[in-house]
N, C-alpha and C positions, 0 to 999 in steps of 0.2 A: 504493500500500500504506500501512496505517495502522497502528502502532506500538500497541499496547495500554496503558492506564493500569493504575495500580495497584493499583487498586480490580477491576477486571476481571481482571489477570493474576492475582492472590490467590483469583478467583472461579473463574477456569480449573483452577488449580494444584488447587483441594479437588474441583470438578466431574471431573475425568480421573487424577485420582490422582498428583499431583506428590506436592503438598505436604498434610498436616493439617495441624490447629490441636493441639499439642501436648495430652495428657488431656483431651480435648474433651470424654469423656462426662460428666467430673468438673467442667466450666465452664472445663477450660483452664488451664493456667499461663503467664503473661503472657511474650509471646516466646521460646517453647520452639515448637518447629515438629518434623513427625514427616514423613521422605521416603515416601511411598505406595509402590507396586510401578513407576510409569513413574519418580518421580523417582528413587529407589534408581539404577535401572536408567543413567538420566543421570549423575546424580553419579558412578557407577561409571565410567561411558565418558571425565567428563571426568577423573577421576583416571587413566584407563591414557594419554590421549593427552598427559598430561604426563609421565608415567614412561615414555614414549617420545621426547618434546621434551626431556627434560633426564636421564633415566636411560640409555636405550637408544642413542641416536643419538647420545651425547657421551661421547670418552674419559675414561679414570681419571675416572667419578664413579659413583656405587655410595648404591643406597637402604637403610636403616635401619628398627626400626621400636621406638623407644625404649617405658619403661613411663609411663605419665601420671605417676603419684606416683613421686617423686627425694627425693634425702637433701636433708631443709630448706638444710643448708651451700650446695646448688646455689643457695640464692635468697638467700642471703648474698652468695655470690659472684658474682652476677648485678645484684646492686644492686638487685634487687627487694622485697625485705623494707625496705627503706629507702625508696625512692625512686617504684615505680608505685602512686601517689595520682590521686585526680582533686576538683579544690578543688569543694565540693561546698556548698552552700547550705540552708536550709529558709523556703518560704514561711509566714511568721508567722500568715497569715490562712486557709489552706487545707489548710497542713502537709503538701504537695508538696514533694521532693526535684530539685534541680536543680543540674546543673552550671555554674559564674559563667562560665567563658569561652563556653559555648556559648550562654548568656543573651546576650551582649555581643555574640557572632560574628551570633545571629542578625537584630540590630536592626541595627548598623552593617559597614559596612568598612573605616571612616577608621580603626578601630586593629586592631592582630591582639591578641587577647587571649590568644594563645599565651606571647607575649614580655611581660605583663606578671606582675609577683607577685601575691601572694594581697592586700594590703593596696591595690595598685594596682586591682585588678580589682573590690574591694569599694566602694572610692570610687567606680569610674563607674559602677557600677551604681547607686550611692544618689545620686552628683549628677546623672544622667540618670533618674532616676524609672522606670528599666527596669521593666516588669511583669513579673507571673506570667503565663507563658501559660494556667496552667489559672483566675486568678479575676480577672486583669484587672490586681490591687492592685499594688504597693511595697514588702511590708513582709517583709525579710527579715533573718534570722540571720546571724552571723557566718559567714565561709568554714572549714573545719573539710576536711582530708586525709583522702581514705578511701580504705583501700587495697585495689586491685582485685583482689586472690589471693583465693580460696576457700580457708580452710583447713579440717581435720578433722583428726580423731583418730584415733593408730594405738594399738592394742592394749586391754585390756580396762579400763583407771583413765585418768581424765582426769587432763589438766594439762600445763605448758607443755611438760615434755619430750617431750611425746606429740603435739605438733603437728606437721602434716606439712601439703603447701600440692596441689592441683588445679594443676596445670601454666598458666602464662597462655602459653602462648606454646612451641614447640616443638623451638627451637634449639637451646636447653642440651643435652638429649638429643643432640644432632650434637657439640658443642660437648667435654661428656666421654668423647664413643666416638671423638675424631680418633687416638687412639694406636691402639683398637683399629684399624677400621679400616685404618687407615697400614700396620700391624703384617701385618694378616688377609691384604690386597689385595696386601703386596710392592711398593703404590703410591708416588711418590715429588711433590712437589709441581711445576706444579699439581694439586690434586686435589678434587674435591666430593662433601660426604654430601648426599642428598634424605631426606628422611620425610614420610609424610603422616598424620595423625591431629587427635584434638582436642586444642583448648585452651578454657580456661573462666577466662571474667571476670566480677568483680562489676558488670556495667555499671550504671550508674544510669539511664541515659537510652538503652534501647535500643530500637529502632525501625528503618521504613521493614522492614516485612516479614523476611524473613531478611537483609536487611545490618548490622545490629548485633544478635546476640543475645547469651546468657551462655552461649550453647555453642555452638563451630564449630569447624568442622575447617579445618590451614592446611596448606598443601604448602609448605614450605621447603626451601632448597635454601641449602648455604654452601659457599662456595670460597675453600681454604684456599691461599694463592698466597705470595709473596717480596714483602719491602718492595722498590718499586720496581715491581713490577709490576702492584701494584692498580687505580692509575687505570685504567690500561685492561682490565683486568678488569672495572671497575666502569660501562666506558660500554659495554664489547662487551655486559655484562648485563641494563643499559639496554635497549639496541635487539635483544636475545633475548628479552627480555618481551612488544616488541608480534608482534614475529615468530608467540611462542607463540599471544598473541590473538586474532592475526590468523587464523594453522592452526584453530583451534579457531569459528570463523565471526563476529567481532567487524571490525566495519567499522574502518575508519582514521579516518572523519570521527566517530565516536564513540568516539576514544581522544586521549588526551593527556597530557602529562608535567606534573610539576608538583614543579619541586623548592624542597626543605627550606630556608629562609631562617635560621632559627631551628633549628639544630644539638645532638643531644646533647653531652653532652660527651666521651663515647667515638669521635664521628663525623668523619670525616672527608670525608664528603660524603651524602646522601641528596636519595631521589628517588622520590615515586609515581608509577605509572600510574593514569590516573582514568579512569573509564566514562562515558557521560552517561548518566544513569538519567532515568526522567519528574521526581523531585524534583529531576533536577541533579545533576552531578559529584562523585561517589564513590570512593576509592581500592579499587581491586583488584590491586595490586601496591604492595611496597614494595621498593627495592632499596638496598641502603646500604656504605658502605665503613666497617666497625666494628673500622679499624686492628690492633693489638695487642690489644685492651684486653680481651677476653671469655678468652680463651687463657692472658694473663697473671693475670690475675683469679683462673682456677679453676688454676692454680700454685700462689698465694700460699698461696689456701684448704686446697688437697690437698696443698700439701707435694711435690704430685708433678711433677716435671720435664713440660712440655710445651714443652721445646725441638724444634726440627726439627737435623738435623744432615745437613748438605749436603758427600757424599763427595768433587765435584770440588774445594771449594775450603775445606774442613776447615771452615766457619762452622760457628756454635750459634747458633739467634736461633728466636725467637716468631714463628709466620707471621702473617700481614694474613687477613682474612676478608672477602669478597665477599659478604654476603646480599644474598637473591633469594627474594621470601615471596610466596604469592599463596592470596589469601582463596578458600578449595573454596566456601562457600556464596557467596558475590559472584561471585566468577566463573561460579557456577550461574545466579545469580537475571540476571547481564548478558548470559548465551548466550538464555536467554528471554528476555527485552523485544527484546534484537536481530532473533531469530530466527519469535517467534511476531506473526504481522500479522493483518490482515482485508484480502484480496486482494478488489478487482471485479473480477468477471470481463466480464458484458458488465450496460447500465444493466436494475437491476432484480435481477441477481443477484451474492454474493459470496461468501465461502467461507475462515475461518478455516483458517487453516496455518504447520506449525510448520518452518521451512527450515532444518532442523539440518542438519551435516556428518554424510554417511551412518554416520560411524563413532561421530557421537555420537546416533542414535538408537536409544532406547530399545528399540523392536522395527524391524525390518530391512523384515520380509515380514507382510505381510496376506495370509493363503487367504481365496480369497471362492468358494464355489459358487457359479453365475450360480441355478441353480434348487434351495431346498433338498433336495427329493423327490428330485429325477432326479441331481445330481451331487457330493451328499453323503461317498459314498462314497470317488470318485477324489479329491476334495480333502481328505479327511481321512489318504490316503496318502500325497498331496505333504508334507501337514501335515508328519507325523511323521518323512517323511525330510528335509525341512528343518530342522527340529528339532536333527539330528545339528550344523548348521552355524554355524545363526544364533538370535536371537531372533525366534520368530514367533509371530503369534497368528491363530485363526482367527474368522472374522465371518460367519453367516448369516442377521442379524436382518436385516429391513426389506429397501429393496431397495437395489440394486446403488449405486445413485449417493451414498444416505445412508450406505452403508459405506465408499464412496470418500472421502468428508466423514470420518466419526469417524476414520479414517490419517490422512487429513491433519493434521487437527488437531494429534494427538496427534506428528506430524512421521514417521509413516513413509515411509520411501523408494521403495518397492515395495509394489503388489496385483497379487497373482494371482487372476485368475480361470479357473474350472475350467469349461467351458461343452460343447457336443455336440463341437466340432472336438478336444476334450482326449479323452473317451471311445472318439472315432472314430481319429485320427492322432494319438494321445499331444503333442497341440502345448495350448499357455496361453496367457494376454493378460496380456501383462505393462506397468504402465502406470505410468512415473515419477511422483514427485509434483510436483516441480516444474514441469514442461513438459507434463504431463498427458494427456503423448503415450503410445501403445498400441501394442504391438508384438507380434508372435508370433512363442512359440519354441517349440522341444522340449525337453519335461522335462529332457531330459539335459545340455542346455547352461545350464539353471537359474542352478545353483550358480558356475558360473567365470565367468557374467556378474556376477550379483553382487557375486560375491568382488570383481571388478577395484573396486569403489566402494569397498569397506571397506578397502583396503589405505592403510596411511599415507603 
């Protein structure tokens, strides 16, 4: 089996309906991407099999669904109106925008340009004659801090008091509902909020298809726990992360950890999971131990008490928070390169297919009439009483074997076909896609063979 590039899986995604090219009929806006009807349908699936992995199947933790725009004070107290900058450059010759550590990151290894400053980072660049990648030259501007929040205006007159910021990032929302929640749930610590929605950044340099764009959606999850019991909160979420990956159809030899050398200063320890994509190792998980410091933060700010008060032993204290963040578009874009191959089958023929986990494919069941004329009808009956169950689609174009082909592809799990033994002895052909083995049943037992796949 042959893994697909990314020139090919981008050709896939617009050819079958994952992905657009955001306002395409307009020439597009540069890394805005639009989910078709198959991808909606993916994204959807992998959103419910995490609010199953971390909502449903785990005590006291309880999903949210905060408003994107928050009172500016949030990004006060978040340290974001201060501090999320990215040291940002301009090429003198081309008047290209670029970030100086990723200029640095991408020529050498010998230094991490994470752990240097801006005046540090500026010097290697001009004593190493680092280029422009877009005109080849040397010749840049000083480093300058651009802050990655989106901001706008609320209400009808402009001006500073009117600014209000696009959310970067979806914790805070967890972050000032821990009362309510605590409050609603009757819950007592441990305990964790999940949400899943968007966040928007100004990225300068965003790229590699949808793994960096200026709008994505992130599934976060924080667990509000007792000093003392973080660390291990913080490696059981660790090894919950690949667990999730793994459930969701992500190989083990294409996942790996990759922890944080270079430490915020709220942290007390952090750690990605990375993918290997065809450009190479990309994070799709963050997980981090973010101490006190976010709880006591929006205290100082609100004035309002977010102490915890622990009845066995009279304490008052700030809980510890456990984040566990996982990119919905990255973990989209890594279930496909995983999942979608070019299978040989025997020399001379092969056969695109997409091996999703049955519960994350987009349609479930392919009706196929073997003849359109003659068994049109009974399969448009099965049709619509599957309908009631699953996502299905029907296929009468071309013949039998080319429809077998477009499910696969596109990763359905089941084709029925409706052929004489269906119209005679209500029996189908029911034929995996994986194994591409054929089997016969009666209608009636359809649905609870089915079902048993989809079940978590």
């Amino acid at each position: 089996m042959r893994r697909l590039s990314m020139e090919k899986l981008v050709a896939f995604c617009n050819q079958y309906g994952f992905i657009f090219q955001g306002s395409e009929i307009y020439g597009g806006l540069a890394n805005t991407w639009d989910y078709g009807p198959l991808g909606t349908r993916l994204k959807n699936n992998i959103k419910d099999a995490w609010r199953y992995f971390f909502i449903q199947k785990r005590n006291h933790s309880y999903e949210i669904d905060s408003d994107i725009l928050m009172n500016p004070t949030v990004w006060e107290a978040s340290g974001h109106l201060a501090s999320f900058t990215d040291p940002l450059l301009d090429c003198k010759e081309c008047k290209t925008r670029h970030r100086a550590d990723n200029l640095i990151n991408d020529v050498t290894s010998d230094v991490n340009a994470d752990a240097m400053t801006q005046e540090e980072m500026l010097h290697y660049i001009t004593e190493h004659k680092i280029p422009c990648p877009k005109c080849g030259k040397s010749n840049y501007t000083d480093i300058r801090q651009f802050n990655l929040m989106f901001a706008t205006q609320r209400g009808v007159t402009q001006g500073n008091t009117n600014i209000i910021y696009l959310r970067p990032e979806n914790a805070q929302g967890e972050y000032v509902n821990y009362l309510n929640v605590m409050r609603t749930m009757r819950t007592k610590l441990p305990f964790s909020i999940g949400q899943i929605g968007k966040a928007f950044r100004n990225e300068i340099t965003p790229g590699n298809f949808t793994f960096r764009t200026i709008e994505f959606e992130q599934m976060e999850y924080q667990t509000f726990c007792k000093k003392g019991t973080d660390e291990e909160q913080y490696e059981y979420f660790k090894q919950y992360g690949t667990e999730f990956f793994e459930f969701i159809g992500l190989s083990k030899e294409h996942l790996r950890y990759h922890d944080h050398e270079k430490l915020a200063h709220y942290a007390k320890a952090a750690c990605d999971i990375e993918y290997l994509f065809p450009f190479g190792w990309g994070e799709i998980n963050g997980t981090h131990n973010r101490t006190d410091y976010d709880l006591s933060r929006h205290q100082q700010y609100s004035g309002k008490s977010l102490e915890y008060y622990e009845e066995q032993t009279g304490e008052r204290y700030i809980p510890y928070i456990v984040e566990s963040t996982y990119g919905l578009d990255r973990t989209f874009l890594a279930v496909m390169f995983e999942t979608l191959v070019e299978e040989e089958l025997e020399p001379g023929e092969s056969r695109q297919v997409m091996k999703l986990p049955a519960m994350l494919a987009p349609i479930k069941v392919n009706v196929l009439p073997l003849i359109k004329k003659r068994h049109s009808e009974k399969a448009m009956e099965l049709y619509q009483m599957l309908q009631k169950y699953f996502m299905v689609s029907y296929d009468d174009a071309g013949n039998i074997g080319k429809r077998y082909r477009r499910g696969d592809a596109i990763g359905t799990p089941y084709a029925i076909t409706i052929d004489d033994n269906t119209l005679d002895n209500d029996i189908v052909t029911l034929r995996d896609r994986d194994s591409m083995l054929q089997i016969n049943i009666p209608t009636g037992e359809l649905i609870s063979h089915i079902m048993k796949a989809l079940v978590y």
